[in-house]
C-alpha positions as CSV (number, residue, x, y, z in Angstrom):
1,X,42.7,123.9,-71.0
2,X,40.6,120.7,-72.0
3,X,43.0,117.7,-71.6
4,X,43.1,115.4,-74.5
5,X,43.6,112.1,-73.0
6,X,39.7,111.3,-73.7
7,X,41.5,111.0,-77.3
8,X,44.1,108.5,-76.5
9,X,41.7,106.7,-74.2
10,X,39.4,106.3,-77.4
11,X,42.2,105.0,-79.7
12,X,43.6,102.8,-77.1
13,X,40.2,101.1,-76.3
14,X,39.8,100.9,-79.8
15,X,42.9,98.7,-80.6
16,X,42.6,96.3,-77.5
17,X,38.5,95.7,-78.7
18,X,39.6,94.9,-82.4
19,X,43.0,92.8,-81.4
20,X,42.6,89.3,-81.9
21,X,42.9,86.8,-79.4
22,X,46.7,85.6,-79.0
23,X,47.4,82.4,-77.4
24,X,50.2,82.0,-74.8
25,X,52.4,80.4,-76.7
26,X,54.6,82.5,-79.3
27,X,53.5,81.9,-82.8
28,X,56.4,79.9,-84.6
29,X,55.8,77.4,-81.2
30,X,52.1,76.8,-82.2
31,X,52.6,76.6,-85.8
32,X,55.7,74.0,-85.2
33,X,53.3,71.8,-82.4
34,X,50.1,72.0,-84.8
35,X,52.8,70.6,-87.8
36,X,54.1,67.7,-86.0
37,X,50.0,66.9,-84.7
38,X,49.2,66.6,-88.6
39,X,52.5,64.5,-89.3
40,X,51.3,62.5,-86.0
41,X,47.9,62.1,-87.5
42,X,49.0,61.1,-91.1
43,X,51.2,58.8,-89.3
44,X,48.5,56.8,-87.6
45,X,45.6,56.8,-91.0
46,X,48.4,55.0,-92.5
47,X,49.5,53.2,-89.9
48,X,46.1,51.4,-89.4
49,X,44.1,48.9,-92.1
50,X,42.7,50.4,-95.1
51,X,39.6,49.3,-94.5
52,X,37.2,51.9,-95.6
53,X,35.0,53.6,-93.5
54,X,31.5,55.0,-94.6
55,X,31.8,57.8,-92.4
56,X,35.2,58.5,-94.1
57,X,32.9,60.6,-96.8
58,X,31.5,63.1,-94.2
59,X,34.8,64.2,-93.3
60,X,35.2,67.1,-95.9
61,X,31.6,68.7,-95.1
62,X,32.3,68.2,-91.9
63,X,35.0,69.8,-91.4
64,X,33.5,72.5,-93.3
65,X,31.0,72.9,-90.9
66,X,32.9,73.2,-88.4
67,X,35.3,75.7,-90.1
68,X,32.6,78.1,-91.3
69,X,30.8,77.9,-88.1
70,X,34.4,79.0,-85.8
71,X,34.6,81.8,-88.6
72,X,31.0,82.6,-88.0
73,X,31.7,82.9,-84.0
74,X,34.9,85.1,-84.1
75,X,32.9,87.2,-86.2
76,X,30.2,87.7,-83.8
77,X,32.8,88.2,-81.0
78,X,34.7,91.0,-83.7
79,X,31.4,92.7,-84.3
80,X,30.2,92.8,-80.0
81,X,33.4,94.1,-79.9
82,X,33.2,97.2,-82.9
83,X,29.5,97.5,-81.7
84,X,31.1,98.4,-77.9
85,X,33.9,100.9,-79.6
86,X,31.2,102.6,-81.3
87,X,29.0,103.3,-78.1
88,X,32.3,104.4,-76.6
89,X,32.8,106.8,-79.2
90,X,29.3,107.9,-79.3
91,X,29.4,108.6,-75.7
92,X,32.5,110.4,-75.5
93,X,31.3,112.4,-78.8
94,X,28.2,113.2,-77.0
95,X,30.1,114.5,-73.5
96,X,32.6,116.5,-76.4
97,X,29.5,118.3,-78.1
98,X,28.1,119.3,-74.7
99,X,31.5,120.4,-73.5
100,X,31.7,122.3,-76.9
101,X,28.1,123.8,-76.1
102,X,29.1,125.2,-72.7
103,X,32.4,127.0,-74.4
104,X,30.8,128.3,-77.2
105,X,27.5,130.2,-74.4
106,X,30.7,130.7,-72.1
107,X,32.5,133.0,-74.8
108,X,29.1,134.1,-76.3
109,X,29.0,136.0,-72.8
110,X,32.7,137.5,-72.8
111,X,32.4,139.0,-76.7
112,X,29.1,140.3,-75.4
113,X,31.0,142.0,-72.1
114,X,33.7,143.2,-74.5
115,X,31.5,144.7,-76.7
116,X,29.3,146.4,-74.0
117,X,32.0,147.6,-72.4
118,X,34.9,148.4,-75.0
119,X,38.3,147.3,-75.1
120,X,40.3,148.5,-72.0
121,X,44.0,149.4,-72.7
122,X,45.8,149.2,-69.7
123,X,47.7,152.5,-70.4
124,X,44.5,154.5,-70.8
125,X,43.7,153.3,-67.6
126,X,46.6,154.7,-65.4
127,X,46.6,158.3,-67.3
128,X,42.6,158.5,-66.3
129,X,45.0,159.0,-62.8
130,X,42.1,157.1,-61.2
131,X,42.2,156.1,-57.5
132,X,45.3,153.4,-57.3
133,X,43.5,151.3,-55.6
134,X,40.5,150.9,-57.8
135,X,42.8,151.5,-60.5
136,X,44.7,148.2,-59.4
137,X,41.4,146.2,-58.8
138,X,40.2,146.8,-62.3
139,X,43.4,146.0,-64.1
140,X,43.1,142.7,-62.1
141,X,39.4,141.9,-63.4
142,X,40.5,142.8,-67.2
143,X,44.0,140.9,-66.7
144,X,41.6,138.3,-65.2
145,X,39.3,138.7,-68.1
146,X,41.8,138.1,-71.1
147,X,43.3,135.0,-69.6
148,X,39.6,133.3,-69.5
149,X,39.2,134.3,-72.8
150,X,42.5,132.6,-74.4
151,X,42.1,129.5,-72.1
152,X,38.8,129.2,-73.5
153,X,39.2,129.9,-76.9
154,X,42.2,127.1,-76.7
155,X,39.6,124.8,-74.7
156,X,37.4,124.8,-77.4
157,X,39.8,124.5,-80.2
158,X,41.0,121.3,-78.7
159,X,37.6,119.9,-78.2
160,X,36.3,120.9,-81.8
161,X,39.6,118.9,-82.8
162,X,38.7,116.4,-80.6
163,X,35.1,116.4,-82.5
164,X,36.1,116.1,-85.9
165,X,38.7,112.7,-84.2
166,X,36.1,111.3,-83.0
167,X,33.7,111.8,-86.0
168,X,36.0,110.5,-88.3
169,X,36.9,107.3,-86.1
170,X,32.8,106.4,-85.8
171,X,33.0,106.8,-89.5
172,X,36.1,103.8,-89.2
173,X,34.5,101.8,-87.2
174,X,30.7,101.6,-88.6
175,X,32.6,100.9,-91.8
176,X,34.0,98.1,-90.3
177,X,31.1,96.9,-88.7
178,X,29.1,96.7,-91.8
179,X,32.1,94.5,-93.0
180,X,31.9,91.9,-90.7
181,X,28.3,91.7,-91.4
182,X,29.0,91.6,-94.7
183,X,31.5,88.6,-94.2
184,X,28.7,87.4,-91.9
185,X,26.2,87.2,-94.6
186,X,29.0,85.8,-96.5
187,X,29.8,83.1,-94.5
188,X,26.0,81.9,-93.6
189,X,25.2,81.3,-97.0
190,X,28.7,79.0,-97.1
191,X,27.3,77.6,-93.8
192,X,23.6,76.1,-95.8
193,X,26.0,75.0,-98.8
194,X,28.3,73.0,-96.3
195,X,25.5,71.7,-94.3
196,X,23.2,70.7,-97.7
197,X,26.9,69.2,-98.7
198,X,26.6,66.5,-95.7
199,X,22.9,65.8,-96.2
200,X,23.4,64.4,-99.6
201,X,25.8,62.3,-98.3
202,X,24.1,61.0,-95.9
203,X,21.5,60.0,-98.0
204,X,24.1,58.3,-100.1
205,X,25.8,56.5,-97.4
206,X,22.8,56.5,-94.5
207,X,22.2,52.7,-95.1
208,X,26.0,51.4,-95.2
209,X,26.6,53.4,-91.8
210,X,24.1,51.8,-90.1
211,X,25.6,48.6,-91.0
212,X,28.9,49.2,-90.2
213,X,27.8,50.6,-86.9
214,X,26.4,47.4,-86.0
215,X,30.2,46.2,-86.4
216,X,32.3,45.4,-83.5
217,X,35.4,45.4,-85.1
218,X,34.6,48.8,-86.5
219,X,34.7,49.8,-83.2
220,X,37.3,47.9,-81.8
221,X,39.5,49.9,-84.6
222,X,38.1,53.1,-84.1
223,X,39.3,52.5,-80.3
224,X,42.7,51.0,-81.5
225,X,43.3,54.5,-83.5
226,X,42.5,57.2,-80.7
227,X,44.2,54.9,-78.3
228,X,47.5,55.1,-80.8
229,X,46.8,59.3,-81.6
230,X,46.1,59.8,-77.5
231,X,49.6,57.7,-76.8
232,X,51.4,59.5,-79.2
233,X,50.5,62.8,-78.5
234,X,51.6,62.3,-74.7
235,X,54.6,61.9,-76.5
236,X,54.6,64.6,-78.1
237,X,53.6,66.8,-74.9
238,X,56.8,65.5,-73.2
239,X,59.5,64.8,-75.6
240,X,61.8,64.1,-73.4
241,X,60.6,61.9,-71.2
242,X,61.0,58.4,-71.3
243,X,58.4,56.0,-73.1
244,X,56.4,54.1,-71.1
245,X,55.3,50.6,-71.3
246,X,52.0,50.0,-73.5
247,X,48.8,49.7,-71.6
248,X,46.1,47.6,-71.9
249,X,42.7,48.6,-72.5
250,X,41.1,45.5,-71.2
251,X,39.7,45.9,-67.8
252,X,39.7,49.1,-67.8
253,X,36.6,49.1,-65.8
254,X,38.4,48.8,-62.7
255,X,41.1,51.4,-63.3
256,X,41.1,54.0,-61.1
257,X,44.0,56.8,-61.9
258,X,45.6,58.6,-58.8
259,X,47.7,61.2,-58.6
260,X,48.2,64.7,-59.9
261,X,46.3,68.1,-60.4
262,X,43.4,66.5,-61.9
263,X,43.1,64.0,-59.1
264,X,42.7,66.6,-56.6
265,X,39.6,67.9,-58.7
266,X,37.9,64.3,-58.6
267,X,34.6,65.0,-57.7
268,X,34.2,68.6,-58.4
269,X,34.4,68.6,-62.5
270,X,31.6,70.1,-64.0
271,X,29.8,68.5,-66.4
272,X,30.7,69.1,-70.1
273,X,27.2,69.8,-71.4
274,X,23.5,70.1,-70.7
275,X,22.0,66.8,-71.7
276,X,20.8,63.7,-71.1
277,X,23.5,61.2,-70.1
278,X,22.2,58.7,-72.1
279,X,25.2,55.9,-71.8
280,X,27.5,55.4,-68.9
281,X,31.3,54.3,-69.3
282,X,31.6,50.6,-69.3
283,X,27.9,49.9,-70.2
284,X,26.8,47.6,-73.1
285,X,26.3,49.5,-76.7
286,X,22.9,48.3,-77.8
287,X,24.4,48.3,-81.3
288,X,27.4,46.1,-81.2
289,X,27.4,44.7,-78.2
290,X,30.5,46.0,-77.6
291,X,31.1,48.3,-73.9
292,X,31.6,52.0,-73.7
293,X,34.3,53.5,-72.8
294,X,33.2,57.0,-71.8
295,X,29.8,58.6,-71.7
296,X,27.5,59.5,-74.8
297,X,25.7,62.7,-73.5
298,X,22.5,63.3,-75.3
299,X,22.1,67.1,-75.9
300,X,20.6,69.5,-79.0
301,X,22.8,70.7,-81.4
302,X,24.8,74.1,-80.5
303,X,24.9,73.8,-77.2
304,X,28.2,75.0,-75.8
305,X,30.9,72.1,-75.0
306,X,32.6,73.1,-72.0
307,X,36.1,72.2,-70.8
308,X,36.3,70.4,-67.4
309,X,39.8,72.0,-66.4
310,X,42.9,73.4,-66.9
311,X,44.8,72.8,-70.1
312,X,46.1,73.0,-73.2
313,X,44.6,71.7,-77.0
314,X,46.6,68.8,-78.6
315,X,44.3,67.7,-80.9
316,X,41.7,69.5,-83.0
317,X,40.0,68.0,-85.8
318,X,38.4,65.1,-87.4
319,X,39.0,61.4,-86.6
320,X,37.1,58.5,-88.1
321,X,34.6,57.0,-85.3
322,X,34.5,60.7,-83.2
323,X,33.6,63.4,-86.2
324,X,35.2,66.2,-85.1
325,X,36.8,65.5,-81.8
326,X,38.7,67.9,-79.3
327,X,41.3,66.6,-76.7
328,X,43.1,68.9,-74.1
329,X,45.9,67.9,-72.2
330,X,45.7,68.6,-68.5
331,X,49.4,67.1,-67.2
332,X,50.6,64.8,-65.2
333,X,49.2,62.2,-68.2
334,X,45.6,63.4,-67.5
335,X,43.3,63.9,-71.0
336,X,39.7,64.6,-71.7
337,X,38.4,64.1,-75.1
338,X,35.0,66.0,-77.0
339,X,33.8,64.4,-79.8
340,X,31.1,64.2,-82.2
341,X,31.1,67.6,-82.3
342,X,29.3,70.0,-85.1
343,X,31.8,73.0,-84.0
344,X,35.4,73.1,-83.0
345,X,36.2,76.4,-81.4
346,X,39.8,75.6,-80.2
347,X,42.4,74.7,-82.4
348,X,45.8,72.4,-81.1
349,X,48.3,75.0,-79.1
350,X,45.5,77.1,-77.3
351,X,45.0,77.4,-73.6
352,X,41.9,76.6,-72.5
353,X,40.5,76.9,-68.8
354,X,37.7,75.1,-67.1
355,X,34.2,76.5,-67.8
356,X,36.0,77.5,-71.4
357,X,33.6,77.0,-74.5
358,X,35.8,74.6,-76.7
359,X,33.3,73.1,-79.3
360,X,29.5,72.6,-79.6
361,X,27.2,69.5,-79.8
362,X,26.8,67.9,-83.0
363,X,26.6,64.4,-84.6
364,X,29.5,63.9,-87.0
365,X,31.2,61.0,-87.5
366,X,27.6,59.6,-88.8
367,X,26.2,59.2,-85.1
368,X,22.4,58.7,-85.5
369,X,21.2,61.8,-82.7
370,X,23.3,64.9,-81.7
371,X,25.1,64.6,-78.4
372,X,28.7,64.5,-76.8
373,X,30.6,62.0,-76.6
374,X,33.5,62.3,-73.8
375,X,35.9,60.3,-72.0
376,X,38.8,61.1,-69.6
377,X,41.9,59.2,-69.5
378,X,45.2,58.6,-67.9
379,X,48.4,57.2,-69.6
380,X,46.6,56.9,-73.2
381,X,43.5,54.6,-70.7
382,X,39.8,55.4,-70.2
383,X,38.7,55.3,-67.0
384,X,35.0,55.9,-65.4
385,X,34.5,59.6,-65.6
386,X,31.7,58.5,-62.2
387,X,32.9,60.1,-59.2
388,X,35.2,62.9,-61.1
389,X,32.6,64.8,-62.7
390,X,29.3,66.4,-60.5
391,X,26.1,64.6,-62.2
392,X,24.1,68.0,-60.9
């Protein structure tokens, strides 16, 4: 008889391709650690001046953008993954029918013998009084003959059940498939709307942001508020440990971290995008005159954002000065930060590991050419990302 695991193996593949990514962390913990990031957030926009920001009016379309275009990937990811399940089942359907095929000629051939021959009743057999020992040979072949034919009868029954299973699951799943391109379709069209959103403000505000970019204090503030999110999110990450003393950010030029898991990686960090890098940490900004404090890596739009190590999201989302910015914790007070982003894939509470796609090049937050802007600090502070990361 015809084993049906092929069945179970089906339906099992079939729920671990359409399950959705789970993080490590149980739910209710993600959902309580992404709540107290917002209240953190809310906490430093009003904590800082109310100065308005140009940029401030991107934010919404923005973050729109980035929405649509995570929705857009997990999407892609759902339908590779139906599109495998259905070449599964087509296989396996395929293997079934030829299995089927081989029954059906295989019993074609035993009706045929049975009708050539008659039906044999064992009884008439022993009062023929036919030689015992041929007598006992020919029950053998017809006791032998009957069993073939129920075992194969039942063989196919199970695989003509089997049939109609997997008939009726390609059915499911093509139906789902045209789904999620239908939400595709869907979700495109919301992609042009978002993205002709920001272009009209950008026409709108294009001349007041590349004033206020020429502003040092504008920067000076946007560094003062990711310095204040960064400190207080190391806060977050270890609640009970005890605060430390506020850092300067002058000088920083000269700070070299040491210590911990990261450390032991310094020099062998890949780097976080293809591009150009276009501004070193510590160099002048031709703008403002003011000093970088990480490294503006030109690269086209899309490209894939990739995390430098181990860690986990604490903050995913907008911030005034970085568009939509992406920082991952990787202990012992080590951070790296993404921004400018077009595309956050990661959201705070996710595990990410090195070589991990977490966002994808951009220019929000009303930077003038797409590229990445990244930094890596220690205790809330920037430090030169040279020597840490491979250049090659």
């Amino acid at each position: 008889m015809t084993s049906a695991w092929p069945a179970r193996a089906i339906f099992l593949a079939v729920g671990l391709a359409c399950a959705f990514i789970t993080h490590a962390a149980p739910k209710d913990d993600l959902s309580g650690l992404r709540n107290r990031i917002k209240t953190l957030q809310k906490e430093v926009e009003s904590a800082e001046d109310k100065k308005t920001d140009a940029t401030d009016a991107l934010k919404q379309s923005e973050q729109a953008i980035s929405s649509t275009n995570r929705q857009l990937r997990e999407l892609a990811q759902q339908q590779e993954s139906v599109g495998a399940t259905l070449s599964l089942v087509q296989r396996e359907s395929r293997d079934t029918q030829g299995k089927i095929g081989k029954q059906q000629a295989l019993l074609s051939q035993l009706l045929t013998h049975y009708y050539l021959n008659g039906q044999h009743d064992p009884l008439k057999i022993l009062l023929n009084q036919q030689d015992p020992n041929q007598l006992a040979r020919q029950l053998h072949y017809y006791t032998y003959l009957s069993r073939a034919r129920a075992t194969l009868i039942e063989s196919l029954r199970t695989n003509l059940t089997h049939s109609r299973e997997l008939a009726q699951l390609y059915q499911e799943k093509n139906a789902e498939l045209e789904q999620v391109k239908s939400e595709q379709a869907h979700q495109k069209a919301q992609l042009e709307k978002d993205k002709q959103a920001r272009k009209t403000v950008l026409v709108r505000i294009n001349q007041k942001i590349t004033s206020q970019r020429n502003e040092i204090g504008r920067l000076q503030r946007d560094e003062k508020r990711l310095t204040q999110l960064i400190e207080r999110l190391s806060r977050l990450a270890k609640p009970k440990k005890q605060k430390s003393a506020a850092v300067s950010n002058r000088s920083q030029s000269t700070f070299e971290p040491s210590g911990g898991a990261l450390h032991q990686l310094k020099g062998k960090l890949n780097f976080p995008v293809r591009g150009e890098l276009a501004h070193r940490f510590g160099s002048q900004r031709e703008d403002s005159g003011a000093t970088w404090k990480g490294w503006f890596i030109k690269s086209a739009a899309g490209q894939d954002v990739k995390c430098i190590a181990n860690g986990q999201v604490v903050f995913s989302d907008w911030l005034r000065g970085f568009g939509n910015i992406i920082i991952v914790d990787h202990g012992d007070d080590y951070m790296s930060l993404y921004g400018n982003n077009e595309t956050l894939y990661k959201q705070a509470g996710e595990t990410v590991r090195a070589g991990d796609a977490v966002a994808a090049v951009g220019n929000s937050g009303g930077i003038a050419e797409s590229g990445l802007y990244f930094e890596l600090r220690h205790k809330s502070r920037p430090f030169d990302p040279m020597g840490w990361v491979k250049l090659n």
